[in-house]
Every structure is written in C-alpha cells, then in structure tokens.
C-alpha positions in Angstrom: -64.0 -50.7 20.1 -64.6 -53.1 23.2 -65.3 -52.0 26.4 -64.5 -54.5 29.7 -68.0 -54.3 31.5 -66.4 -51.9 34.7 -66.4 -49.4 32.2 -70.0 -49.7 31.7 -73.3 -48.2 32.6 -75.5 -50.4 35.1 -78.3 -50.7 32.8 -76.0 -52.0 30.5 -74.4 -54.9 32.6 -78.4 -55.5 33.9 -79.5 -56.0 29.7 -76.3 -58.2 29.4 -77.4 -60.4 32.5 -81.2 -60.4 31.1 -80.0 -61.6 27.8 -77.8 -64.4 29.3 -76.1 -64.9 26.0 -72.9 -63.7 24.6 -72.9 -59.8 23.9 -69.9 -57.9 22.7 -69.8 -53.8 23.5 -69.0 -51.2 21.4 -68.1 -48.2 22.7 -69.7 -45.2 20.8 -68.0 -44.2 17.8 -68.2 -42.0 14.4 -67.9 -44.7 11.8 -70.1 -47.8 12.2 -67.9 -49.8 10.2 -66.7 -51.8 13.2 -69.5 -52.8 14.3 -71.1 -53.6 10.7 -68.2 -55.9 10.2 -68.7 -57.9 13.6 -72.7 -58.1 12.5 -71.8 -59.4 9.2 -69.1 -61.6 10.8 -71.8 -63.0 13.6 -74.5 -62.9 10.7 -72.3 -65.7 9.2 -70.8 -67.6 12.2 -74.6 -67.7 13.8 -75.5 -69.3 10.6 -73.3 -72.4 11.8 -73.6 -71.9 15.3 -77.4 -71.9 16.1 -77.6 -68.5 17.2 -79.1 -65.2 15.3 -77.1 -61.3 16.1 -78.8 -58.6 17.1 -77.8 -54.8 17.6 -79.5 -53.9 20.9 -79.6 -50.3 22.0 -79.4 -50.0 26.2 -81.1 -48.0 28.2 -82.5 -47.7 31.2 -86.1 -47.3 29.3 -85.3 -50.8 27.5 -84.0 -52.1 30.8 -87.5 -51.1 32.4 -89.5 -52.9 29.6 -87.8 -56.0 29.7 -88.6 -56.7 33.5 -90.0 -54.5 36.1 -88.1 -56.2 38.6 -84.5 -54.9 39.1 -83.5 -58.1 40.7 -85.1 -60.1 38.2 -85.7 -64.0 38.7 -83.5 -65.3 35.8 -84.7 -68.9 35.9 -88.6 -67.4 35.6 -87.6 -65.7 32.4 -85.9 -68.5 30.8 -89.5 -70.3 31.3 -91.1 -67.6 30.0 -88.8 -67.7 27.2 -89.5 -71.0 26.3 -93.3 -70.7 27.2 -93.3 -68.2 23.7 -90.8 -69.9 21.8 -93.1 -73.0 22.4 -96.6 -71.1 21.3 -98.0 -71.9 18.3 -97.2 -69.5 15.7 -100.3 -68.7 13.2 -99.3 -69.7 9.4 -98.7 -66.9 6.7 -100.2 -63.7 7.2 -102.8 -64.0 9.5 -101.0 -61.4 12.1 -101.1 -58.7 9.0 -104.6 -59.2 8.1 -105.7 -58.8 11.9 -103.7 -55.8 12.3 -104.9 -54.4 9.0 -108.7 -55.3 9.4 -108.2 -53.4 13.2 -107.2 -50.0 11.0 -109.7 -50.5 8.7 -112.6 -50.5 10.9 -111.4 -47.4 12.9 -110.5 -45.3 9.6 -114.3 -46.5 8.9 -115.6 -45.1 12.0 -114.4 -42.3 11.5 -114.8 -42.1 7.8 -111.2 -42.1 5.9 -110.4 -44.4 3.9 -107.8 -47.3 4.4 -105.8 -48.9 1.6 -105.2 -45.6 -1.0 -102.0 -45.5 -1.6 -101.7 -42.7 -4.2 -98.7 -41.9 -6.3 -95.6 -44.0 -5.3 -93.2 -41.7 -5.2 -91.1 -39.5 -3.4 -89.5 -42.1 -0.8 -85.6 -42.4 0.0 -83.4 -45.7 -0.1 -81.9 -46.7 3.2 -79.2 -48.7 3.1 -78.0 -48.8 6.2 -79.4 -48.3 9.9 -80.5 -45.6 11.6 -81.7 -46.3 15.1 -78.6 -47.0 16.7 -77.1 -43.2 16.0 -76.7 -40.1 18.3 -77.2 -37.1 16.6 -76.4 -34.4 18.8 -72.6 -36.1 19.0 -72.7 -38.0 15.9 -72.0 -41.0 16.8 -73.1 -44.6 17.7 -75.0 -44.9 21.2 -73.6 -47.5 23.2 -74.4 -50.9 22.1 -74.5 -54.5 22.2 -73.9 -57.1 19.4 -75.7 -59.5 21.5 -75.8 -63.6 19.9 -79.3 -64.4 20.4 -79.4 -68.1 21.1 -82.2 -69.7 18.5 -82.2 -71.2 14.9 -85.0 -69.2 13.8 -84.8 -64.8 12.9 -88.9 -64.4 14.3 -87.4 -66.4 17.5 -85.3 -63.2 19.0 -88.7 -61.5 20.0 -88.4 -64.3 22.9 -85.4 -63.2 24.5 -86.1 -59.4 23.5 -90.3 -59.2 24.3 -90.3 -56.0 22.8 -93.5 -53.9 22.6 -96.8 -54.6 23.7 -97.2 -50.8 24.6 -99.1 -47.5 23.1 -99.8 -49.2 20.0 -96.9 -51.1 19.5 -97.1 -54.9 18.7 -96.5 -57.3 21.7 -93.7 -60.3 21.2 -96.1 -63.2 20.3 -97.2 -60.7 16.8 -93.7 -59.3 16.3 -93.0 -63.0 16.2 -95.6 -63.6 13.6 -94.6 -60.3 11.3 -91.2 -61.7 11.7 -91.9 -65.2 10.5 -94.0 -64.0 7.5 -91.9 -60.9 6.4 -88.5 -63.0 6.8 -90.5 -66.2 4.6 -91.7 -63.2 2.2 -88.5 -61.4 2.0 -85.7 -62.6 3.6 -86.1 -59.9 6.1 -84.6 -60.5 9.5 -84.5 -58.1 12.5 -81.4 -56.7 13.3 -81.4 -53.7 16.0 -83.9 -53.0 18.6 -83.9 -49.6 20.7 -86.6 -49.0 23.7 -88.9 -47.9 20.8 -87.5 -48.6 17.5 -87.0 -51.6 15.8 -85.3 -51.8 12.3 -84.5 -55.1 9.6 -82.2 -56.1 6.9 -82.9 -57.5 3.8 -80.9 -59.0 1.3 -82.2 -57.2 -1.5 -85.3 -54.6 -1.8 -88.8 -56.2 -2.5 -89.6 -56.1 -5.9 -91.7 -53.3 -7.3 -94.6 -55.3 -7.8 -94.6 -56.3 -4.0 -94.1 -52.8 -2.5 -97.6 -51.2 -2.3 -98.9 -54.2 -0.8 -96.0 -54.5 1.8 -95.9 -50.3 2.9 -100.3 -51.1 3.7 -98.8 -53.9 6.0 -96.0 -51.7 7.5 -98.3 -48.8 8.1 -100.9 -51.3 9.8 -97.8 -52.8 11.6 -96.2 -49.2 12.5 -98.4 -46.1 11.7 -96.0 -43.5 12.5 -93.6 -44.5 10.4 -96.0 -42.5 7.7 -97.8 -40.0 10.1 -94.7 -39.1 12.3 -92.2 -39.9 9.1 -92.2 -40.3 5.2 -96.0 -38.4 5.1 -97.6 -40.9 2.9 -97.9 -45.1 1.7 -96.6 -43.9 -1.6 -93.4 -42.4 -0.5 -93.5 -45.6 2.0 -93.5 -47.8 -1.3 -91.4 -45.9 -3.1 -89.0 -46.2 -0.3 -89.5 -49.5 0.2 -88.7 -51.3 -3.5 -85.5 -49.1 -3.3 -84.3 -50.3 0.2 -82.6 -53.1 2.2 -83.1 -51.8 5.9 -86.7 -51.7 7.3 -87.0 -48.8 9.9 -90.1 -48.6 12.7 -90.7 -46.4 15.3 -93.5 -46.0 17.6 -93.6 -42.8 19.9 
C-alpha cells in the first residue's frame, strides 16, 4: 500500500517535510484494513518508542494552514513547536467551561436556551473513522500515518496547529480538550483533515457521562449537531454507543 515519495503529490512531500517525523503513505484504497493495522501496530510500538500516530489527510488546504510560507523556515517551526509544547496547559476543564460559557451567553442574547438536551435518542455508533474516506470513488484519500514525536496524545496539536479559524479551536485549546477528554476518557486524536478532526476511544463513555460530554462537544464543535446528527440527544445517544469521536467545522 506504500508509495515511494516521486510518486507523490507536492503537497504531500511539503506536509511530510513540515512534519519532520517519520510518515508512511498509503496509497488510496477500498478496504482500510491496511492502514488500520499499521495504526494499531504504531499505536503499540509508539507506546515504547516516545512517539503518538496520527492519520493525516493532505492537501493543499492543510498544506496552506500549516504555514503560509511555501518555503517554510524549518528551524522557526521547530521553536514554535516547542514554544507550545512548553505553555502552560490549564488543569481539568477549564477550556470546556470557557467555550461553553461563550455559547451560553450568545444563545442568551438572542434568547434560546443552552444546555436542553431533550430525549437521548436516535444517534448511531461509529466504530470506525470517517474523515479519511472519498465517497465519490470509495476509497481512502491519500494519507499519511505520520509518528508524531511526543509522550503525551494533547501534544500532537504542536506539530499539527490545527484550527484557529471560522470558529474552530486554535492549537493551544485543542491541546487543552485533548488533555482533559484523553484524562476523562481515554480518548486520543487519531486523524486530522484540513477541517475535520476525529478520536478513538477504548471503550464508549458510560451512559451516565454522555449528556454531559455531547454539551461539551457541541460547545467544542457546533456543527457536528447543526450541520450533522440534528440534536444533543441523538449526539448522546451516539456518544455512549461509540468509540470514534468525529468533528467537523465548515
């Protein structure tokens, strides 16, 4: 499923030299299996090795949101690198309540309610991912398994500073919502497109836990409900039945 890199798009081999870590290709196929395997593989090995996979997407979008620069100063983005890996990180879940109490006030001012979730039903179990597919061919995009080289899952937002646009999280909160979701759950982030970012868990949240957590993931990512499942209950009811998290900001 390899490709050598002269086979490869440009923006491809320019994410691969942004990264500056290993990163294996897959070419696009029909069964993820493959790729799946090597995740689960690099899941383990990273485990021992210091370094946490993740599934990135390439694009020439993504390649534009990393750097603006096309001939990008390497040694600058290693220091900015470590100038967010070496930030302060707020304890708990002070990046959810922020977010949240930022929803509130707007649904106020215009005079919705925040926080009902209504009947928690209605949502569907994913149990795999979903932002890595093609549809109109039906098959894998191109991708990376790319070895992210930190100890820690929130760290990968560091070498991928992904959002910080429309009214997507910037790296320094995905960080936080990383930390506190993967000390919460267990969840760790796993693929990232240009504009969607999904997570695996070892297990769904427990029932008890899941209204709570779809008013955090709708304060996190509100189209996920607006643009997706319709409401926080089928968000719920998705959520205690799955183990991948799925975002997408338009």
């Amino acid at each position: 499923m390899s490709t050598t890199p002269a086979q490869q798009p440009d923006y491809i081999g320019f994410i691969r030299r942004y990264l500056d870590c290993p990163c294996r290709y897959f070419a696009p196929m029909a069964d993820d299996e493959p790729l799946m395997a090597a995740y689960r593989a690099a899941r383990e090995r990273g485990e021992r090795e210091g370094f946490v996979p993740m599934i990135v997407v390439p694009s020439v979008t993504l390649a534009e949101a990393l750097t603006d620069c096309e001939d990008f100063d390497l040694e600058e983005v290693q220091a900015g690198r470590q100038a967010l890996l070496a930030a302060p990180l707020r304890e708990g879940n002070a990046a959810v309540r922020e977010l949240m109490e930022t929803w509130k006030a707007e649904a106020e001012e215009y005079g919705l309610s925040w926080g009902e979730i209504g009947e928690i039903a209605g949502g569907e179990a994913l149990d795999r991912f979903l932002g890595y597919w093609d549809y109109s061919s039906k098959k894998t995009e191109p991708l990376l398994l790319a070895e992210i080289p930190v100890r820690h899952p929130w760290e990968v937002f560091a070498y991928l500073p992904f959002g910080g646009w429309n009214e997507c999280p910037d790296a320094p909160v995905q960080m936080e919502m990383a930390k506190y979701w993967f000390e919460r759950y267990a969840a760790v982030p796993a693929v990232v497109t240009s504009d969607v970012l999904e997570y695996i868990l070892p297990a769904p949240v427990k029932e008890e836990d899941a209204a709570a957590l779809a008013l955090e993931q709708y304060a996190f990512c509100a189209d996920i409900v607006d643009q997706g499942v319709g409401t926080l209950g089928a968000l719920a009811d998705g959520l205690r039945q799955s183990t991948t998290w799925y975002f997408w900001w338009d």
